[in-house]
C-alpha positions as a Markdown table, in Angstrom:
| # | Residue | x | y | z |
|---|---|---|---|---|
| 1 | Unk | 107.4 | -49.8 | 85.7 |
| 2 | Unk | 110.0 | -46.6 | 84.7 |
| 3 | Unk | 109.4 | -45.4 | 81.4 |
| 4 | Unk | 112.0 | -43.4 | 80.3 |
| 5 | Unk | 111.8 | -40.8 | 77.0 |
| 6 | Unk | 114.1 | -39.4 | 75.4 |
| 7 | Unk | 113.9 | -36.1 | 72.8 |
| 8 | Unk | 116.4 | -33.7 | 70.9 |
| 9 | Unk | 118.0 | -35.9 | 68.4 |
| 10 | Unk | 117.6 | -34.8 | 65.0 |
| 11 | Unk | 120.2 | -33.9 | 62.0 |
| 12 | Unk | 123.1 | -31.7 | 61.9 |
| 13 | Unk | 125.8 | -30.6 | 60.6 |
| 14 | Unk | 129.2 | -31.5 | 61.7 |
| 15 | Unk | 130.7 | -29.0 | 64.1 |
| 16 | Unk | 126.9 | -28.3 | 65.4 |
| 17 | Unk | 125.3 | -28.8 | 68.4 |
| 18 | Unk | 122.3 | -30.9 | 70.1 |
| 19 | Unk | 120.5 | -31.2 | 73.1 |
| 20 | Unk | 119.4 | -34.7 | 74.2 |
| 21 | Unk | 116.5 | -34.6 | 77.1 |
| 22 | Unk | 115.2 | -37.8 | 78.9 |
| 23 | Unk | 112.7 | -38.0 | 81.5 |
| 24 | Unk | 111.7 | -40.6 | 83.7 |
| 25 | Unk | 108.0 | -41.5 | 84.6 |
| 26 | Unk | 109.3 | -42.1 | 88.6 |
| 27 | Unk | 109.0 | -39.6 | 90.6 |
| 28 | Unk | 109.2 | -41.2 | 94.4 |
| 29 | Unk | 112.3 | -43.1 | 94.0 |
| 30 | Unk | 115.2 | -42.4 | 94.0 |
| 31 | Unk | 117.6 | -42.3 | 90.8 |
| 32 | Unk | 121.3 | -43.5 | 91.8 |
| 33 | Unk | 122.2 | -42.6 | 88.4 |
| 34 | Unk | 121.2 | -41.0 | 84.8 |
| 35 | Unk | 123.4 | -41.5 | 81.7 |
| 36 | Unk | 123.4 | -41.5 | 77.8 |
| 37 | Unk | 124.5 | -44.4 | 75.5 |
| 38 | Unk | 125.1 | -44.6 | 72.3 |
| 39 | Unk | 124.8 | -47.5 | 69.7 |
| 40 | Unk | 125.8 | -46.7 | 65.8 |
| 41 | Unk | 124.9 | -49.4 | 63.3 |
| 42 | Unk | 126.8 | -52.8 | 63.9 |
| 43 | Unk | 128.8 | -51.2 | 66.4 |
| 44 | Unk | 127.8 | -52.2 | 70.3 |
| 45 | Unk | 126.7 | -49.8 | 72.9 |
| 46 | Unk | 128.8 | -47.7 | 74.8 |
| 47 | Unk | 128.5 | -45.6 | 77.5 |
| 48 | Unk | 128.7 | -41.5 | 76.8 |
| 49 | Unk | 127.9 | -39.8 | 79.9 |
| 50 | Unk | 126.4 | -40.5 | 83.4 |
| 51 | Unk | 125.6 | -38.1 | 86.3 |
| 52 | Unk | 125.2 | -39.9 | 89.8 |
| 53 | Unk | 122.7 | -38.3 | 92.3 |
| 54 | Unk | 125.4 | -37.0 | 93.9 |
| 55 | Unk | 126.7 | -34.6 | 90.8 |
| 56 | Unk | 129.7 | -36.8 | 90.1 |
| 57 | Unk | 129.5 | -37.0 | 86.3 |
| 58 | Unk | 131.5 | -39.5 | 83.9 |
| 59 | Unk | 132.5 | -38.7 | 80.0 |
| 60 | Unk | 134.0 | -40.9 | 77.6 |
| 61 | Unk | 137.2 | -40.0 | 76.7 |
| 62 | Unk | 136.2 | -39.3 | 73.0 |
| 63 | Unk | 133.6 | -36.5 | 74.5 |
| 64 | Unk | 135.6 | -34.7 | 77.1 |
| 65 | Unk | 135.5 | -30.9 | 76.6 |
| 66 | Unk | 132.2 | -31.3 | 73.7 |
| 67 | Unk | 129.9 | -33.2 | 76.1 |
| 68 | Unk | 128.2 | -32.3 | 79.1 |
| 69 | Unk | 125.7 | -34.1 | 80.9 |
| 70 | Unk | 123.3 | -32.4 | 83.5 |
| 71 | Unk | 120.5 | -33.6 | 85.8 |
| 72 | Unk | 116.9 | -32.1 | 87.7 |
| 73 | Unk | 116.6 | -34.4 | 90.2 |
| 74 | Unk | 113.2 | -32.7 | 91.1 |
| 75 | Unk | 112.0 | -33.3 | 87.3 |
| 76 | Unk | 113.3 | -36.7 | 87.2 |
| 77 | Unk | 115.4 | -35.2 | 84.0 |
| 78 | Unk | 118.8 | -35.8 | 82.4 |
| 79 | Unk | 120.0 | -33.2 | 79.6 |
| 80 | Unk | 123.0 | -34.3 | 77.4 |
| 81 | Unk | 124.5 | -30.9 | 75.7 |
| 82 | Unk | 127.0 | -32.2 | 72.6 |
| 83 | Unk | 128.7 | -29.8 | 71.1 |
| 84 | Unk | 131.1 | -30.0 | 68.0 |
| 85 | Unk | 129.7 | -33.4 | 66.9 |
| 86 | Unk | 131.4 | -35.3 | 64.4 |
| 87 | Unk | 130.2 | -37.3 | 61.9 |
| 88 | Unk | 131.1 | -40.8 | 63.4 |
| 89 | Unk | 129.0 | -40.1 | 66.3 |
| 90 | Unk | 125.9 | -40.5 | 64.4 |
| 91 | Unk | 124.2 | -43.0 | 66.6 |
| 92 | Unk | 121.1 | -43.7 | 68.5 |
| 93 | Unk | 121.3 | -42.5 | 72.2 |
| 94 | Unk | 119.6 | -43.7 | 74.8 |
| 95 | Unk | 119.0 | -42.7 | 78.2 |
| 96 | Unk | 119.4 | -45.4 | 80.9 |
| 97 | Unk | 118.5 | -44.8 | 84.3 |
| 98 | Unk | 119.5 | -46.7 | 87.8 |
| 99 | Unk | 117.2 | -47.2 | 90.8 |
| 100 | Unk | 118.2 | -48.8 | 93.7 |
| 101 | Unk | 121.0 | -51.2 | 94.0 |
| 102 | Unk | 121.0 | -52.6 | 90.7 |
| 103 | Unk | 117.6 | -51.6 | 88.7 |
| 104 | Unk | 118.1 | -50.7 | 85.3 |
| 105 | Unk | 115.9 | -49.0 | 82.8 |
| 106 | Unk | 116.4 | -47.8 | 79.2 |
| 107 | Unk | 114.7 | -45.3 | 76.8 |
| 108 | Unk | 113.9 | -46.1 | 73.3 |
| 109 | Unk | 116.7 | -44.1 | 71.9 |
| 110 | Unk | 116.9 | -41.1 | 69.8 |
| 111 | Unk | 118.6 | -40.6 | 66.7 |
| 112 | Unk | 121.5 | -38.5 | 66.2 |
| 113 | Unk | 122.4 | -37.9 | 62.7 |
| 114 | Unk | 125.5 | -36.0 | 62.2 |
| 115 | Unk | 126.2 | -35.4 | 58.6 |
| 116 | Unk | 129.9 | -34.0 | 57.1 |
């Protein structure tokens, strides 16, 4: 079984910055994708940033230009830099990983408190 665990949420300050890490346990196979989700309370989960193995990297459209999302393939590691957050993207992020064809794994999720 993947674990995946994810670090760097916290509090801050609109217009601040945080780095969200998440690494995965696996280290043989290989990861077809890395990406951040975020859920805020009663809202559903939607998809922030991924990174393929191949560098192509999506953003939410409400991210472009603040987000950027990284990968170390050889540390099994994604990196989420956000930059200007605002307060509505206080959330819990969570790191979800894809092996294979159609394997799926989440992290527990990190809190991301952004306050005005």
């Amino acid at each position: 079984q993947v674990q995946l665990v994810e670090s760097g949420g916290g509090l801050v300050q609109a217009g601040g910055s945080l780095r969200l890490s998440c690494g995965a346990s696996t280290s043989i196979l290989v990861i077809e994708n890395m990406g951040w989700y975020r859920q805020a309370p009663g809202k559903t989960r939607e998809r922030v940033a991924t990174i393929s193995r191949f560098g192509t990297t999506y953003y939410a459209d409400s991210v472009k230009g603040r987000f950027t999302i990284s990968s170390d393939n050889a540390k099994n590691t994604a990196y989420l830099q956000m930059n200007s957050l605002k307060p509505e993207e206080t959330a819990v992020y969570y790191c979800k990983i894809v092996i294979g064809v159609n394997n799926g794994y989440w992290g527990q999720g990190t809190q991301v408190t952004v306050s005005s």
